[in-house]
C-alpha positions as CSV (number, residue, x, y, z in Angstrom):
1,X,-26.6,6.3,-16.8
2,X,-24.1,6.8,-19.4
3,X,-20.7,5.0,-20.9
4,X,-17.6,6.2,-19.6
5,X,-16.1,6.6,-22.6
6,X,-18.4,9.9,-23.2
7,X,-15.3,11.3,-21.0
8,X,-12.3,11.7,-23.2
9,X,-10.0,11.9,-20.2
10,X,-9.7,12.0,-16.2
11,X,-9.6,15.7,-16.3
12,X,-13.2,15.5,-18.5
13,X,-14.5,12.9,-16.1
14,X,-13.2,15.8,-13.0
15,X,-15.0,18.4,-14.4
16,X,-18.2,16.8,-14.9
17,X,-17.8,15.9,-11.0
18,X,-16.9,19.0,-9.5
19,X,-13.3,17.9,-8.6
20,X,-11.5,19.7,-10.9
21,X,-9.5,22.6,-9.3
22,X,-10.4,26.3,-10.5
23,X,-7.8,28.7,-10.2
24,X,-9.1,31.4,-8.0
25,X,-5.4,33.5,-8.1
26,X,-5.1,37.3,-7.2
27,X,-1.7,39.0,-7.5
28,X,0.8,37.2,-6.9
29,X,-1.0,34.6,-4.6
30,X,-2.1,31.4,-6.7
31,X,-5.0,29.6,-5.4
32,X,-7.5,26.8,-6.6
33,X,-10.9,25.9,-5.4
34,X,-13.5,23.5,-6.2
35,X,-15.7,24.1,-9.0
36,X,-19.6,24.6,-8.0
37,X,-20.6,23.1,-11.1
38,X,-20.7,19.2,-12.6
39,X,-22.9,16.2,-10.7
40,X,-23.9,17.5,-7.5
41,X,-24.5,14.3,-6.2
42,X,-21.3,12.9,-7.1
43,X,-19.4,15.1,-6.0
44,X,-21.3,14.6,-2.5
45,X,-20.7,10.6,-2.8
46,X,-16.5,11.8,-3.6
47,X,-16.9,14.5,-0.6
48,X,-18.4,11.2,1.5
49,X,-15.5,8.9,0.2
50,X,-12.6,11.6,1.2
51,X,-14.4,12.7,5.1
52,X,-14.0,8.9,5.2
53,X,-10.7,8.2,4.4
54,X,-9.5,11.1,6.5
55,X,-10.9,9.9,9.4
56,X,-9.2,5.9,8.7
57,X,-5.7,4.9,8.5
58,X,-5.7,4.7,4.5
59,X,-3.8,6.2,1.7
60,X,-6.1,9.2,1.5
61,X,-5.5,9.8,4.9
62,X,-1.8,9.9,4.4
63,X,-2.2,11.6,0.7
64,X,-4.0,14.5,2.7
65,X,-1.6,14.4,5.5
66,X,1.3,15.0,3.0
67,X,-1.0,17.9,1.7
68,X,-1.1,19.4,5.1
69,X,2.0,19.1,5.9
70,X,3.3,20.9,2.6
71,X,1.7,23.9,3.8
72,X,-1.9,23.3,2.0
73,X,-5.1,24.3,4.5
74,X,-7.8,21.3,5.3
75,X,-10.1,22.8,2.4
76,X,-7.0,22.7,-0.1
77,X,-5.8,19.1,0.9
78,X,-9.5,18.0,0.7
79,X,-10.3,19.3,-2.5
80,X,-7.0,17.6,-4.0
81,X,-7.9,14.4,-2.4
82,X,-11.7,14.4,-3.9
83,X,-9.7,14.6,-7.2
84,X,-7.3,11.7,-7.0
85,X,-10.5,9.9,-5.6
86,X,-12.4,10.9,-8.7
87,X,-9.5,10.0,-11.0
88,X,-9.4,6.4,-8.9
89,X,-13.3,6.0,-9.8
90,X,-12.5,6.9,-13.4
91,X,-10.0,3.7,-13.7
92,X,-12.3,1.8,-12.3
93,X,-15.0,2.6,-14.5
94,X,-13.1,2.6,-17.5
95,X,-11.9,-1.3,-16.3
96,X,-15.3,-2.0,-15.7
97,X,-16.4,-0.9,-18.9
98,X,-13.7,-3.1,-20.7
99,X,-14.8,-5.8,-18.8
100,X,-18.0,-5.9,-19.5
101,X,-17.2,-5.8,-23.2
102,X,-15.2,-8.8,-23.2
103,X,-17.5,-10.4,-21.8
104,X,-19.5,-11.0,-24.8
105,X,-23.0,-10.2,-25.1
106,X,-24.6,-11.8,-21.9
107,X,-22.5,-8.9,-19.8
108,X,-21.5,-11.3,-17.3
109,X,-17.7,-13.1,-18.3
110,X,-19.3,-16.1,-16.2
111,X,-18.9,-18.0,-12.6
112,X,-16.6,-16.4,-10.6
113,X,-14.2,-19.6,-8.8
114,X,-13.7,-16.8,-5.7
115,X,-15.6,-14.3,-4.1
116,X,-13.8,-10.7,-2.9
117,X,-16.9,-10.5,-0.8
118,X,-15.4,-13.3,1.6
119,X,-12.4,-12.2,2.1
């Protein structure tokens, strides 16, 4: 594993997943698909998170609905769903990451008084 902060930017941290669209235009048609390239397996876990929220009353689900219903096909909607999934996973890395740094050098900031696993 590496620091976050070896991505200077969403878009770096898309690439290196996969998620980032490639424009795959011809005449006047303008298309985009996903990239082949970048972490193979995270791109599956983003492909896993996005079936997921598709088939569950979420945001995603409603972010690819809107997708759809502007005229975009399943593969389309998809593929710009995996991305705003792999920009959400960027945030929370990079708040993670400045977490853990201000929490001093144990790692750990201390006790937590609540647990988000209970509720």
């Amino acid at each position: 594993a590496g620091s976050i902060h070896r991505f200077r930017s969403a878009a770096a941290f898309a690439s290196y997943t996969g998620t980032a669209p490639i424009e795959a235009s011809s005449g006047d048609i303008v298309r985009h698909r996903l990239s082949r390239a970048g972490d193979r397996q995270l791109n599956c876990a983003l492909h896993t998170m996005a079936i997921t929220q598709i088939g569950r009353d979420t945001p995603g689900r409603a972010y690819y609905q809107r997708k759809r219903a502007a005229g975009k096909s399943h593969r389309e909607a998809l593929r710009c769903l995996k991305r705003r999934l792999s920009d959400v996973v960027y945030r929370q890395l990079l708040h993670d990451s400045a977490t853990e740094l201000a929490a001093g050098p144990g790692g750990h900031s201390g006790a937590a008084l609540s647990s988000c696993a209970a509720g």
